[in-house]
SEVEX-400477 format. One record per atom (N, C-alpha, C, CB): y, x, z. Coordinates in steps of 0.1 Angstrom, whole numbers, padded with zeros to 4 digits, always signed. Glycine has a CB too. Layout:
// residues N
YXZ;...
END
This chain:
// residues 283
-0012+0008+0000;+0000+0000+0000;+0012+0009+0000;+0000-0010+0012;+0022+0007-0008;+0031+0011-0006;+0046+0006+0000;+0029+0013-0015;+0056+0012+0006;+0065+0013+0012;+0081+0019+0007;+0059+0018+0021;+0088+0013+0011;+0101+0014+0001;+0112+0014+0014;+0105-0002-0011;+0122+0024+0010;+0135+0025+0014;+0147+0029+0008;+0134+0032+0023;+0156+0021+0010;+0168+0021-0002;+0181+0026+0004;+0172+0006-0010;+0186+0032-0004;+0203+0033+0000;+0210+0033-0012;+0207+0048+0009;+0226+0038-0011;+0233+0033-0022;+0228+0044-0035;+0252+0032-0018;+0224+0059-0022;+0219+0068-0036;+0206+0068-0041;+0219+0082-0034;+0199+0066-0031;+0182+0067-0037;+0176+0060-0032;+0173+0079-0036;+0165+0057-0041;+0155+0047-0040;+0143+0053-0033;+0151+0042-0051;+0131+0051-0025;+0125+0062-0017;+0111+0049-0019;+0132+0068+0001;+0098+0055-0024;+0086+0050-0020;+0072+0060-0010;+0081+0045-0034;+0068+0050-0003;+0058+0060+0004;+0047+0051+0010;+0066+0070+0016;+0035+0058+0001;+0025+0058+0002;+0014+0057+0017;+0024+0066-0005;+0011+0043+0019;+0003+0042+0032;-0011+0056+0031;-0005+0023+0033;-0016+0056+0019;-0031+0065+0014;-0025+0079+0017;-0036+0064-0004;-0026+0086+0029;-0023+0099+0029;-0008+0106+0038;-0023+0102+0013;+0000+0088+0041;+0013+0086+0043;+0023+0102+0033;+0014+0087+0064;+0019+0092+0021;+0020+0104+0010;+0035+0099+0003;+0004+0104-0005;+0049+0106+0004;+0060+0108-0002;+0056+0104-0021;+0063+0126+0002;+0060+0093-0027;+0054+0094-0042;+0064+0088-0050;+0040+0085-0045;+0076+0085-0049;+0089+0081-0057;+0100+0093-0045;+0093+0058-0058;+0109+0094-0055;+0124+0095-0055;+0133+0091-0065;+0127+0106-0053;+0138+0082-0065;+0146+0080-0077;+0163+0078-0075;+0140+0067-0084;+0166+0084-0081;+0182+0086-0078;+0190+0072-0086;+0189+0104-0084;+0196+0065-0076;+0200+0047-0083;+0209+0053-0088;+0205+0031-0072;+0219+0058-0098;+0229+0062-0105;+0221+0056-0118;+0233+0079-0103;+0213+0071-0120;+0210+0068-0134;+0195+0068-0136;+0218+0079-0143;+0186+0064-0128;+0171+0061-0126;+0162+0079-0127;+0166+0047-0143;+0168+0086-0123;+0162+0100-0127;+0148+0100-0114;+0177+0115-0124;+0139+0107-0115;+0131+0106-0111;+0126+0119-0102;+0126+0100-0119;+0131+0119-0090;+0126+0139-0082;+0117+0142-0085;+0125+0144-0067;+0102+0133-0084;+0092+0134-0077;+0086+0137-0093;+0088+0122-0065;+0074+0148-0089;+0062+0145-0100;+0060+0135-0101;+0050+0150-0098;+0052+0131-0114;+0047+0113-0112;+0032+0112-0112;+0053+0102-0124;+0025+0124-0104;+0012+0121-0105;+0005+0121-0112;+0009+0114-0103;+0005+0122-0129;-0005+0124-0143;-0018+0129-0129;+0003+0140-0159;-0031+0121-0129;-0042+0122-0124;-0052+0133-0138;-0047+0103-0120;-0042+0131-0150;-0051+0144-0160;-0044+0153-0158;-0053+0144-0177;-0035+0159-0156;-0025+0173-0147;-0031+0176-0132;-0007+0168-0144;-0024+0165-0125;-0030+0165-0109;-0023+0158-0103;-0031+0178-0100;-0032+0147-0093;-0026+0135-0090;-0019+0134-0079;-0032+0127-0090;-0015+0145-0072;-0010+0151-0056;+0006+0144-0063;-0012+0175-0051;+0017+0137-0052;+0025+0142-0055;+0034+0147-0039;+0031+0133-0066;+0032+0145-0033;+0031+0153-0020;+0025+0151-0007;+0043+0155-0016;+0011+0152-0010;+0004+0153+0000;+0004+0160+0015;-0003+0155-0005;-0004+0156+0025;+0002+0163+0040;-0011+0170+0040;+0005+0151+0057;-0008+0181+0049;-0020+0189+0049;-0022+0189+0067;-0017+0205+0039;-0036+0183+0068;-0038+0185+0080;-0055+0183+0083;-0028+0175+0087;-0061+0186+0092;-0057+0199+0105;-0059+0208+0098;-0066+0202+0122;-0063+0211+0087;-0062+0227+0081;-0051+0233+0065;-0078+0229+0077;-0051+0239+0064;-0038+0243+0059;-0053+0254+0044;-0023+0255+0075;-0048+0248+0034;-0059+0258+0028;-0071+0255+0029;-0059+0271+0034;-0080+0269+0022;-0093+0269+0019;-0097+0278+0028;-0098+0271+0006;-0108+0270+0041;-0116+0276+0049;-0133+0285+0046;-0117+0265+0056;-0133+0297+0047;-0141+0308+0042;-0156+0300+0041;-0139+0322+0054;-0160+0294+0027;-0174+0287+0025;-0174+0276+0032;-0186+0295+0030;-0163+0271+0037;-0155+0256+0040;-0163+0255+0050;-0156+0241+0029;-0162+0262+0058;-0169+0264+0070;-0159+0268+0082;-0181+0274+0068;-0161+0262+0099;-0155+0270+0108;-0160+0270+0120;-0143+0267+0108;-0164+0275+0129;-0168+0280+0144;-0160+0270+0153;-0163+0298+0147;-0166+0265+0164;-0154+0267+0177;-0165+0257+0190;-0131+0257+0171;-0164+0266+0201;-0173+0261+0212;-0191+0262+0207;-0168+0244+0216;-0189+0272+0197;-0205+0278+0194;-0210+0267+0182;-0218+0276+0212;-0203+0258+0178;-0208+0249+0172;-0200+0252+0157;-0207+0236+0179;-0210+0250+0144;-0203+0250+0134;-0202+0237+0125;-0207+0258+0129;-0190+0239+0120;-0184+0226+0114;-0179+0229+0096;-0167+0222+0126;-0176+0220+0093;-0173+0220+0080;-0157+0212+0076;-0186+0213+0074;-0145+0213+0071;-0140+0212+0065;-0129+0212+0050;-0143+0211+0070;-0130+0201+0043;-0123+0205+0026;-0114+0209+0029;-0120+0195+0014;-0108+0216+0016;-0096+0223+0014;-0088+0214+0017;-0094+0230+0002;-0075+0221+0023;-0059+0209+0033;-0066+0199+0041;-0048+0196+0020;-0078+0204+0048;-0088+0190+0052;-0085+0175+0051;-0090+0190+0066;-0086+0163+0055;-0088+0153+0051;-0074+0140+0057;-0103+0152+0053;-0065+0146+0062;-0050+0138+0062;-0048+0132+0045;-0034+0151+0068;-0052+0135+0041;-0043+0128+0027;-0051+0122+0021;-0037+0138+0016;-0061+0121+0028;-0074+0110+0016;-0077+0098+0026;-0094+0119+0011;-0066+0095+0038;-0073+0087+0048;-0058+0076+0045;-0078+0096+0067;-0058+0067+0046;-0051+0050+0053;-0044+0052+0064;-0063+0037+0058;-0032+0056+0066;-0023+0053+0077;-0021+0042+0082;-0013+0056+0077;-0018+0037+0093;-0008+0028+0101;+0006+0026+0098;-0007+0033+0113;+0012+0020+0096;+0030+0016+0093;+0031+0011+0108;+0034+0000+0077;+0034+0020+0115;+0039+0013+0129;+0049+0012+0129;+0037+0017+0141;+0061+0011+0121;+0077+0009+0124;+0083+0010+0114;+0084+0019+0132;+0092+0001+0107;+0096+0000+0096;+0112-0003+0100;+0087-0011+0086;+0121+0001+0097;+0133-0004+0098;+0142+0000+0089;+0139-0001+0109;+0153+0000+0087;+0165-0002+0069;+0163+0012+0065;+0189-0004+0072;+0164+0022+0076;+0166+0038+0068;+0153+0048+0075;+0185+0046+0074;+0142+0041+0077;+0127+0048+0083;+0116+0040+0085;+0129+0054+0097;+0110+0053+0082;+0090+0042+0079;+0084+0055+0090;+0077+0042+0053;+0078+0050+0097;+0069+0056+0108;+0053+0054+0105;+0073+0048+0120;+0046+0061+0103;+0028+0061+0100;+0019+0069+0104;+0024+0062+0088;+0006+0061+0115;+0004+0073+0123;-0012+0069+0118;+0010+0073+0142;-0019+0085+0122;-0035+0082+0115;-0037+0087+0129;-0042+0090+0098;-0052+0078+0140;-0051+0086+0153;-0071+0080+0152;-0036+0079+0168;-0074+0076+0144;-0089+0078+0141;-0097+0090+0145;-0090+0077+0127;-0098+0096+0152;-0099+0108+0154;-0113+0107+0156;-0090+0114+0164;-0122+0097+0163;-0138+0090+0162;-0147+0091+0152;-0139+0077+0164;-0140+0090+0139;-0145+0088+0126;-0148+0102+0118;-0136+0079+0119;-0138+0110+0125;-0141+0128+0115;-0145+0138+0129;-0119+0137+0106;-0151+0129+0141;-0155+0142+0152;-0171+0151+0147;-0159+0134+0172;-0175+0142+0135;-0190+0151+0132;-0178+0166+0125;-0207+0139+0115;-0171+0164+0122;-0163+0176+0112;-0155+0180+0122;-0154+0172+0097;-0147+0174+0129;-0134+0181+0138;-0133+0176+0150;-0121+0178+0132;-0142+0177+0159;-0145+0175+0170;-0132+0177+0183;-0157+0183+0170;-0126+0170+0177;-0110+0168+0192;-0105+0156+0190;-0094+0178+0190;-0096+0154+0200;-0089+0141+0205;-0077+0140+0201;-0089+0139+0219;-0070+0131+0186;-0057+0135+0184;-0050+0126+0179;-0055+0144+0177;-0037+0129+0178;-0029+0114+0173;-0021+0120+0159;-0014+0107+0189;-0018+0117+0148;-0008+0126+0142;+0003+0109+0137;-0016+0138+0126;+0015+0115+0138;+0026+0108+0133;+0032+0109+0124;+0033+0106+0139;+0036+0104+0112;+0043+0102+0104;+0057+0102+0102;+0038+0095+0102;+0068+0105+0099;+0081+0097+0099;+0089+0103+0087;+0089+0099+0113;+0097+0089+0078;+0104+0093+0067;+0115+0088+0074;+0101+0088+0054;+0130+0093+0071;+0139+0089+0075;+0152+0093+0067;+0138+0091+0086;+0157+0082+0060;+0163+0080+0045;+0181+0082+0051;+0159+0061+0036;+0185+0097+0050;+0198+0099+0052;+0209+0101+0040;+0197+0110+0060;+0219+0092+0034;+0223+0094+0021;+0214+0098+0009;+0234+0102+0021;+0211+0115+0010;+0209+0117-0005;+0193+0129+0005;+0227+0128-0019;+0197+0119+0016;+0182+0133+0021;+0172+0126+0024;+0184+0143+0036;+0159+0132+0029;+0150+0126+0033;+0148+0137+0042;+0141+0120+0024;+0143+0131+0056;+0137+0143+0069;+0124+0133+0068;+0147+0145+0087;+0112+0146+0070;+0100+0142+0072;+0096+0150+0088;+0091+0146+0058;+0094+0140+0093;+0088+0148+0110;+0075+0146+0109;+0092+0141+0127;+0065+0152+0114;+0050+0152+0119;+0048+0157+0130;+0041+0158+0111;+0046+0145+0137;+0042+0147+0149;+0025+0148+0154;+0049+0138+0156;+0021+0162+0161;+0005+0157+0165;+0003+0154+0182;-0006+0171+0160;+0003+0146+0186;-0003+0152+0201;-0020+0151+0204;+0003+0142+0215;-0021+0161+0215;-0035+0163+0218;-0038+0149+0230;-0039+0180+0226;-0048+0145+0224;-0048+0131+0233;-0062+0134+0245;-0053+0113+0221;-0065+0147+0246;-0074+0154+0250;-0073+0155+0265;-0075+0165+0243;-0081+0153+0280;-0073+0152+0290;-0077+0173+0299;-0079+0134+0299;-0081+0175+0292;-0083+0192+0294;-0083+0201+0281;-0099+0195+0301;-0091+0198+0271;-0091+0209+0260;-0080+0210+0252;-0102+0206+0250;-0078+0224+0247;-0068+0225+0234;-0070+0217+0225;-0068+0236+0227;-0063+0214+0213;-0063+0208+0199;-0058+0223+0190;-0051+0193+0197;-0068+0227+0182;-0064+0237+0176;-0062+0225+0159;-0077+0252+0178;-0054+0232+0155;-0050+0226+0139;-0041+0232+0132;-0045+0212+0139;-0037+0229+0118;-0020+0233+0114;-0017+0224+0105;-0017+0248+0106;-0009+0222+0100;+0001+0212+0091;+0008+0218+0082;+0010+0204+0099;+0010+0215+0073;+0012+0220+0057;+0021+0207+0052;-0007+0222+0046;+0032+0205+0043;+0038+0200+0036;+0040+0205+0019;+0048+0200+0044;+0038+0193+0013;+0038+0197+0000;+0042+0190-0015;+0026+0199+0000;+0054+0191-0010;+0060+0176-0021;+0058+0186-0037;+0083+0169-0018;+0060+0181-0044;+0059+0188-0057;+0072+0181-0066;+0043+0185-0064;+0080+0186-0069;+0094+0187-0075;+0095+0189-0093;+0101+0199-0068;+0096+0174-0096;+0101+0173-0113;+0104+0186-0116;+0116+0163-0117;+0103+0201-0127;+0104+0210-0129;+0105+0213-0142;+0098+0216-0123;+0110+0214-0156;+0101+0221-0167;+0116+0235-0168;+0098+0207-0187;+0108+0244-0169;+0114+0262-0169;+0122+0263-0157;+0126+0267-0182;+0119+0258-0147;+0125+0264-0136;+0133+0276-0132;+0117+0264-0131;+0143+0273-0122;+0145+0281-0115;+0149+0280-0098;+0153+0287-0124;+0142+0288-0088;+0144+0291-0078;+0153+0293-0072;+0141+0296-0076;+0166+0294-0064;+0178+0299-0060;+0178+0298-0046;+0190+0293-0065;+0175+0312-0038;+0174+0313-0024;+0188+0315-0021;+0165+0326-0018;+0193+0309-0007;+0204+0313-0002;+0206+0331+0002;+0206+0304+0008;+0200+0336+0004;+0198+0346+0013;+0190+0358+0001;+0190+0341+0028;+0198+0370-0003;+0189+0381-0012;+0174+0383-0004;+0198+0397-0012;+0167+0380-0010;+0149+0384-0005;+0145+0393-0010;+0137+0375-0007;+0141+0404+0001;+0127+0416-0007;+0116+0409+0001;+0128+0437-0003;+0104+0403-0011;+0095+0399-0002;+0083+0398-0008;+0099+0387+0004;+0072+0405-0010;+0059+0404-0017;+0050+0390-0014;+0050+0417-0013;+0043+0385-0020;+0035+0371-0020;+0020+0373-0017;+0037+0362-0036;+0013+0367-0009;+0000+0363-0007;-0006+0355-0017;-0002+0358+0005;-0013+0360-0026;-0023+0353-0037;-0035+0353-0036;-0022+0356-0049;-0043+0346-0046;-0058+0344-0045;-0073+0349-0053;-0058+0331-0046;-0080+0360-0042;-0090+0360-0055;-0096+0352-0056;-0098+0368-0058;-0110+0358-0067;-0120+0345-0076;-0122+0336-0067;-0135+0349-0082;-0125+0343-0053;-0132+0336-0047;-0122+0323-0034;-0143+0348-0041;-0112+0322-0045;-0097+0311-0036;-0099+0315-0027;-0095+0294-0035;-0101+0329-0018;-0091+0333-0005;-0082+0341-0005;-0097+0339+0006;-0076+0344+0007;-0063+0355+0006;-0072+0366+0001;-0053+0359+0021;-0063+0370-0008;-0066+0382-0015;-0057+0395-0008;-0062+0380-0031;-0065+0410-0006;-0061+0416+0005;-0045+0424+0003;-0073+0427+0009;-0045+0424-0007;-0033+0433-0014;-0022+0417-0019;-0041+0446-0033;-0009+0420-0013;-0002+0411-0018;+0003+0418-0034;+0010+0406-0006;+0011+0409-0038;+0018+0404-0054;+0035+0408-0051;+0016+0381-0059;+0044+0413-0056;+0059+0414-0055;+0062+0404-0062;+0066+0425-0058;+0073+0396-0050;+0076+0386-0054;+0091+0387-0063;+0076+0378-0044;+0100+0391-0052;+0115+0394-0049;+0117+0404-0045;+0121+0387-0042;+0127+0416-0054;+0131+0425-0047;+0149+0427-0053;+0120+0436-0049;+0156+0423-0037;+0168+0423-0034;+0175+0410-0043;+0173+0436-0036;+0165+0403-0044;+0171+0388-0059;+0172+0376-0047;+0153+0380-0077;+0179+0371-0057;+0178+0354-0046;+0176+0345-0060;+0199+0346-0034;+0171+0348-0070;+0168+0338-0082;+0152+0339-0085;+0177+0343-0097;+0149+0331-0086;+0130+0337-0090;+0129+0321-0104;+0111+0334-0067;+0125+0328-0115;+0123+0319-0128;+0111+0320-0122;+0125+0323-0144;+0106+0304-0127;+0098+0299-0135;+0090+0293-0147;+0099+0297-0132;+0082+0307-0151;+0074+0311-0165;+0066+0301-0168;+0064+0323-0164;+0058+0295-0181;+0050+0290-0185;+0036+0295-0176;+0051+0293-0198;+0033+0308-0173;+0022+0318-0169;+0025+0322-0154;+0022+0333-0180;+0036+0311-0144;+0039+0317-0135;+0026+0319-0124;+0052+0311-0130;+0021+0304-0125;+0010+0300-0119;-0004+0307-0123;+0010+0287-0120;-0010+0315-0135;-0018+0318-0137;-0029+0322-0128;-0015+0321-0143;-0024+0329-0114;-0032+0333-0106;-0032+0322-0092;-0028+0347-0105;-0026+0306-0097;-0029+0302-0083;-0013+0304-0077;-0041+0313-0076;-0018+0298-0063;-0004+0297-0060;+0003+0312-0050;-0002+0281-0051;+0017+0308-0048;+0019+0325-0041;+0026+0319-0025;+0034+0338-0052;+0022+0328-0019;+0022+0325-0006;+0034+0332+0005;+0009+0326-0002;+0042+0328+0005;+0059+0336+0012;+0057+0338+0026;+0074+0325+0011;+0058+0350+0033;+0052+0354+0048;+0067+0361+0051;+0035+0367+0048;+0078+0351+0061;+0088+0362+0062;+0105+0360+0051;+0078+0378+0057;+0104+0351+0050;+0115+0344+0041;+0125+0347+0053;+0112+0326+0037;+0137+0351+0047;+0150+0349+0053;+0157+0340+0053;+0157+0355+0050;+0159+0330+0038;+0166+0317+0036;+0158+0308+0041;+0169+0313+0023;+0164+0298+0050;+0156+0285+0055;+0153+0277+0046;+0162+0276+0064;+0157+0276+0031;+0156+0266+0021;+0155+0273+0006;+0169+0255+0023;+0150+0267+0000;+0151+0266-0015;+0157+0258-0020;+0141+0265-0021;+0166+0262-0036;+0168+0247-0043;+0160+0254-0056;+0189+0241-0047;+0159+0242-0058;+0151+0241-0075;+0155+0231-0083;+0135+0238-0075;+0165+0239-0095;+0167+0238-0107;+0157+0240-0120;+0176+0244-0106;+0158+0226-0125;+0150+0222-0138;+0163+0226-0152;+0143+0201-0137;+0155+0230-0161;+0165+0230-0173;+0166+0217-0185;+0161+0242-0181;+0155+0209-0177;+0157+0196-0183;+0169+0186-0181;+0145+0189-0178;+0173+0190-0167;+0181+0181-0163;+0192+0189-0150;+0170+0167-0157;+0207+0183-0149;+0217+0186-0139;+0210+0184-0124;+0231+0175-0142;+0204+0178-0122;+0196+0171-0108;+0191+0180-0105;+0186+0159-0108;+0193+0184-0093;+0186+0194-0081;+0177+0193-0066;+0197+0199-0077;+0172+0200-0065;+0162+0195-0053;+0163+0206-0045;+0147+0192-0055;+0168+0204-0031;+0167+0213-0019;+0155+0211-0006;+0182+0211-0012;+0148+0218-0009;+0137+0218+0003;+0141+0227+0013;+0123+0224-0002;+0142+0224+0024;+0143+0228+0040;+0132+0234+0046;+0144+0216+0049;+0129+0242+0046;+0115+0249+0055;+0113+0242+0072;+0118+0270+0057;+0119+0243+0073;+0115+0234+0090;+0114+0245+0100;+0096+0224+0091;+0114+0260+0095;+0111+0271+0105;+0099+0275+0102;+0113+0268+0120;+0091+0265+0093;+0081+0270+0088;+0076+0285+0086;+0081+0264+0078;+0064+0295+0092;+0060+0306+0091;+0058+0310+0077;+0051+0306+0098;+0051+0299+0070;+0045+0302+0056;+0049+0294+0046;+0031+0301+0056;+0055+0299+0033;+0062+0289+0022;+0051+0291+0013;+0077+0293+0015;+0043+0279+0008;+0038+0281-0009;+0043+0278-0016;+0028+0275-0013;+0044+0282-0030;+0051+0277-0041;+0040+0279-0053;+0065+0285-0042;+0036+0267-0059;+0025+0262-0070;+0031+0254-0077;+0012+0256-0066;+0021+0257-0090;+0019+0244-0103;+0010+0246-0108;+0028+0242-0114;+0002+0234-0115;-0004+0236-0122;+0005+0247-0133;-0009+0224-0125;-0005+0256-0140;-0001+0259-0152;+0004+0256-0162;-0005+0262-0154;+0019+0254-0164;+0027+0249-0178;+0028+0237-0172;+0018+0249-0195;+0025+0234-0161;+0030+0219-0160;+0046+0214-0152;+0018+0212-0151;+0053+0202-0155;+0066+0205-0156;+0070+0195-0141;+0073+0202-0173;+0064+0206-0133;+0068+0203-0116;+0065+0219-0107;+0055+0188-0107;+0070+0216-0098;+0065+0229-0089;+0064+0223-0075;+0075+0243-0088;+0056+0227-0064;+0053+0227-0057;+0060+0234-0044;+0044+0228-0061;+0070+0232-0038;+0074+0237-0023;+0069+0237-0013;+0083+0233-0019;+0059+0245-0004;+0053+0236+0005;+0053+0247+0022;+0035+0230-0003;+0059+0238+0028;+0062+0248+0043;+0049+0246+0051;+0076+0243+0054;+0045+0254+0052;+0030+0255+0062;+0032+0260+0074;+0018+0265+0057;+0023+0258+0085;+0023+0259+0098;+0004+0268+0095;+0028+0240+0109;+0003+0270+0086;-0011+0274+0085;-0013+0281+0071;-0021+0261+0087;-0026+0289+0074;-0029+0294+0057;-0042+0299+0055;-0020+0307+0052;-0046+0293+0042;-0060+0300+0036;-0066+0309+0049;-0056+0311+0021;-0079+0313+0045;-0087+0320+0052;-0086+0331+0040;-0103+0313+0057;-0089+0346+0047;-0092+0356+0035;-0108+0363+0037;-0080+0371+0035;-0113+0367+0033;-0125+0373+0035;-0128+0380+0052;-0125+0386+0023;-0120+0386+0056;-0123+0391+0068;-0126+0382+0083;-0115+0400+0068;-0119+0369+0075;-0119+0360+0086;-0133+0356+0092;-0111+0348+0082;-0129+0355+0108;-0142+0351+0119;-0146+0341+0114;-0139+0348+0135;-0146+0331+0108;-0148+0316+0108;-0142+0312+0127;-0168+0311+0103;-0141+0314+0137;-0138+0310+0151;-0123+0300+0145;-0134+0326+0163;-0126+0290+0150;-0111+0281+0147;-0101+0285+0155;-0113+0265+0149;-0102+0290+0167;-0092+0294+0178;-0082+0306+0171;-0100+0300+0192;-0094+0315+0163;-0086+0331+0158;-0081+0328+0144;-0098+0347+0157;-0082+0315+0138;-0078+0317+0124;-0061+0322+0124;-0080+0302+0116;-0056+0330+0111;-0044+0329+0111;-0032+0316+0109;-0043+0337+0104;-0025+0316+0125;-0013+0306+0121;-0020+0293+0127;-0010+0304+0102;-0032+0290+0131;-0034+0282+0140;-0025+0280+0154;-0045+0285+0141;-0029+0265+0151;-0014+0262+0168;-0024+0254+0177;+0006+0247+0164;-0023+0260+0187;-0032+0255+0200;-0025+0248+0209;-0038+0264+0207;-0027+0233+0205;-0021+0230+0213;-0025+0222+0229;-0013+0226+0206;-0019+0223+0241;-0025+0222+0253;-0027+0206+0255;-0018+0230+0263;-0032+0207+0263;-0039+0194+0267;-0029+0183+0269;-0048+0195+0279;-0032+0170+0258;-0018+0165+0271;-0006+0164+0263;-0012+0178+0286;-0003+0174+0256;+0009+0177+0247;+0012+0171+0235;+0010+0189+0243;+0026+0176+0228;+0028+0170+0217;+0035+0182+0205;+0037+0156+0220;+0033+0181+0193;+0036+0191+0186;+0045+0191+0171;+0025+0196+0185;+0057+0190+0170;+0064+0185+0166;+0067+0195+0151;+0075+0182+0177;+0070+0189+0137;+0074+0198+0122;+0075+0193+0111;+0065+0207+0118;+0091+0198+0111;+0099+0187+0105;+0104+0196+0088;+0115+0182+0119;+0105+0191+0079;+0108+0194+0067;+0125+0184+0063;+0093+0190+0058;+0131+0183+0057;+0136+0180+0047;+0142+0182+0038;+0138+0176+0048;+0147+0171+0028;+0147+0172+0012;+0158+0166+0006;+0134+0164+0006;+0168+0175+0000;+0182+0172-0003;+0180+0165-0018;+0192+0186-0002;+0184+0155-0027;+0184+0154-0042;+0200+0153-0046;+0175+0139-0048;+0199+0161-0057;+0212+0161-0062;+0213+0156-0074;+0217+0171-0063;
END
């Protein structure tokens, strides 16, 4: 089911399946931010990534001696949210089923949802708490809208020297990073940018990106949230890109499988709540 919020600038829809971001349309002149999903390209158009962030080493992980299994961005975005709060300028959606995925992810948890439609912005919060009355909740959270794009270009506030985490054959971190940026705040986007998969930003100075398309005047500012880890993907030749602030990342070969030691895991204590917020400027 879908969900709508309007203002004088933009039109906003969002998806109960995944509590998945899937219109932006700017009411001026009907332009459209958002990828539009082509399911023969890839039908993501900003999916949540949760409790895992990435591809887990043989989709496998450890924790209390027991081993478990889950898919890549594990399974927040293929599940039916809740709409617990709807009002003029915010949609609230919480997935707290936590009974139904303990054969795979054996904890007690709540995660929350929230869009909240400011003029020409959108803030996305995700909230998790551990509903657990002693154990941690180990997990991470990943954001990943994907942004109308054809020949892109990048424009960091802040000059970046910064090399990228990419993927071998075998889609983990590959040990040797890729140069991304050195002393630039512009990074194009090639036909061939994506060929190896996506690149993974460890250490960003600018809190945000904008991304400029040469198709069109209309611009998109993504907010990192303080986010540790930025991805930035596309399919190949295809005319969107992918911004996405992570609180988590891929497994590489050397990894324990132990869910406690993965990198970028957040443990959180019993009892608690864990708050990570993104948002998204259109111009």
């Amino acid at each position: 089911m879908f969900y709508k919020l309007e203002n004088d600038c933009l039109a906003v829809e969002v998806n109960d399946l995944g509590a998945e971001l899937t219109r932006v349309t700017d009411r001026a002149d009907g332009y459209e931010f958002l990828w539009s999903g082509d399911p023969a390209v890839w039908s993501g158009r900003s999916p949540l990534l949760f409790p895992i962030v990435g591809k887990l080493k043989g989709d496998r992980y450890t924790h209390a001696g027991q081993t478990y299994s889950l898919p890549k961005h594990g399974f927040a975005r293929r599940e039916v949210f809740r709409c617990a709060k709807q009002d003029a300028s915010s949609l609230t959606f919480v997935l707290d089923d936590w009974a139904k995925h303990a054969a795979d992810y054996p904890f007690r948890w709540a995660l929350r949802v929230t869009f909240s439609l400011e003029g020409r912005r959108i803030r996305v919060r995700h909230e998790v708490e551990n509903l657990d009355a002693a154990a941690p909740l180990y997990f991470s959270l990943g954001a990943h809208p994907a942004i109308a794009c054809v020949d892109g270009e990048l424009r960091f506030p802040e000059v970046e020297t910064i090399d990228a985490w990419q993927f071998g054959a075998d889609g983990l971190v590959a040990d040797e990073k890729t140069p991304f940026l050195h002393a630039e705040a512009r990074y194009n986007l090639l036909p061939h940018t994506f060929d190896r998969d996506a690149y993974i930003l460890e250490g960003l100075r600018s809190p945000y990106v904008d991304v400029h398309s040469a198709a069109s005047p209309h611009w998109t500012r993504v907010h990192f949230g303080g986010a540790p880890y930025v991805g930035i993907w596309a399919k190949p030749g295809a005319p969107y890109v992918c911004i996405e602030p992570w609180e988590g990342l891929d497994d590489d070969i050397h990894t324990t499988g132990v869910l406690a030691e993965k990198k970028g895991i957040v443990a959180l204590p019993a009892g608690q709540a864990h708050a990570f917020s993104i948002a998204l400027d259109f111009h």
